[in-house]
N, C-alpha and C positions, 0 to 999 in steps of 0.2 A: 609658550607664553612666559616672558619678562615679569619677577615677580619685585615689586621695588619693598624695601624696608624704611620704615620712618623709625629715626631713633629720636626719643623726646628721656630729656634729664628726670630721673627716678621722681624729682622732688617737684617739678612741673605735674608729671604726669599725678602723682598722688594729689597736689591739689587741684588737676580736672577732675580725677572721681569725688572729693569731696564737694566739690559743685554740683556735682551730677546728682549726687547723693543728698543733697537738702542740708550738707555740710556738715556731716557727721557720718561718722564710723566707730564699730568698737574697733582695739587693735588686731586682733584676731579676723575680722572681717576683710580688714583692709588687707591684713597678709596675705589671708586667701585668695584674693581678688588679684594684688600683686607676681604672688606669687606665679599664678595662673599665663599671664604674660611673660615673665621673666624667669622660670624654672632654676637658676642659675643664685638667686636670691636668697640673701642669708639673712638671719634675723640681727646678725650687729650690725649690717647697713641699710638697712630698715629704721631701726633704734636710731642710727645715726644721724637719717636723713631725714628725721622725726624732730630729732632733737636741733638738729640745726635750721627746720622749719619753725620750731616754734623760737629760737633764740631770734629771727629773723622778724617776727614778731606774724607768723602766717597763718598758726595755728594752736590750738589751744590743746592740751592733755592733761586730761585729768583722771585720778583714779578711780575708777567703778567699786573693783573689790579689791584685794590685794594683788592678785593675776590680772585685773583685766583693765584697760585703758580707754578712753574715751578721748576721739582724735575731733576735734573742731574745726573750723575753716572758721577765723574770724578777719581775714581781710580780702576781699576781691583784688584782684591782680592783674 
């Protein structure tokens, strides 16, 4: 049996789980979660695809504690 692979853009697929999700994630959460699909996944392009999600204006990060981030969905897509 034929197995197909659907390849969907890092920064796509993070804002389908924060849909999924009621629009929020800590950052640790979402790695995990990522990570899990994509084994291969570093934490500077994470950060990266983060950061140029929210400069995009897609999502919001703010800081919890010093370590820990709070990832937001504030615009549907």
């Amino acid at each position: 049996m034929q197995q197909n692979w659907e390849i969907i853009p890092l920064h796509t697929y993070i804002v389908e789980l924060l849909e999924k999700n009621k629009g929020t994630y800590t950052d640790d959460e979402l790695f995990k979660v990522l990570k899990e699909k994509n084994n291969d996944l570093s934490m500077r392009t994470f950060n990266k695809t983060l950061m140029n999600l929210e400069v995009s204006g897609l999502v919001r990060v703010t800081y919890l504690t010093k370590k820990k981030r709070n990832i937001e969905l504030i615009a549907n897509t």
